[in-house]
C-alpha positions in Angstrom: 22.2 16.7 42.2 21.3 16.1 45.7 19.1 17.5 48.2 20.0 19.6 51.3 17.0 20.7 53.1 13.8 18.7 53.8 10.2 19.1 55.2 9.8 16.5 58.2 6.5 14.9 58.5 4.5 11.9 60.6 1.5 9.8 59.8 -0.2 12.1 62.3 1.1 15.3 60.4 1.1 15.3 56.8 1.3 16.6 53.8 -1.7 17.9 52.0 -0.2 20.4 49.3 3.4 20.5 48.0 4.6 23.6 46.0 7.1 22.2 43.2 10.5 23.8 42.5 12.6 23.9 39.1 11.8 20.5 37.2 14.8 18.2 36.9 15.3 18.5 33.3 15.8 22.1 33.4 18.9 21.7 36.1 20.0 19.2 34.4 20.1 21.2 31.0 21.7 24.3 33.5 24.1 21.7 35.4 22.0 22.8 38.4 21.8 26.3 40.2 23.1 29.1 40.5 22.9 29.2 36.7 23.4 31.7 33.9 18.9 32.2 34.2 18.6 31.5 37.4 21.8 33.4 39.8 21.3 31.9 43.4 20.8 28.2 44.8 18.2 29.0 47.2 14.9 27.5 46.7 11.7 28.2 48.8 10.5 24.7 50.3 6.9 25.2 50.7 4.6 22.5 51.7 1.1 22.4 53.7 0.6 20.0 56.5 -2.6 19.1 58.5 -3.3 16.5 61.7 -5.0 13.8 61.5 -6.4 11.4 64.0 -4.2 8.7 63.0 -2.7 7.0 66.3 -5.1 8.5 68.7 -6.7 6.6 71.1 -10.6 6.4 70.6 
């Protein structure tokens, strides 16, 4: 299984909160998506990000 789409990010804009998708077992168990349960292979990457003063001049 490999990974198509990903959420870019710094050390002065990171992430703070990360919404999971399917758990590998269960794609595993499915041989991955679309599946019988689940009928399409797009999944939502959702993921909060904040600033931080890292690398600013004080």
């Amino acid at each position: 299984m490999g990974t198509v789409d990903y959420i870019w990010h710094t050390t002065e804009f990171v992430p703070v909160r990360v919404l999971d998708t399917l758990p590998v077992d269960i794609l595993r168990r499915t041989r991955g998506l679309p599946s019988e349960k689940w009928g399409s292979d797009h999944l939502s990457l959702v993921c909060e990000l904040a600033f931080t003063d890292e690398g600013s001049e004080t």
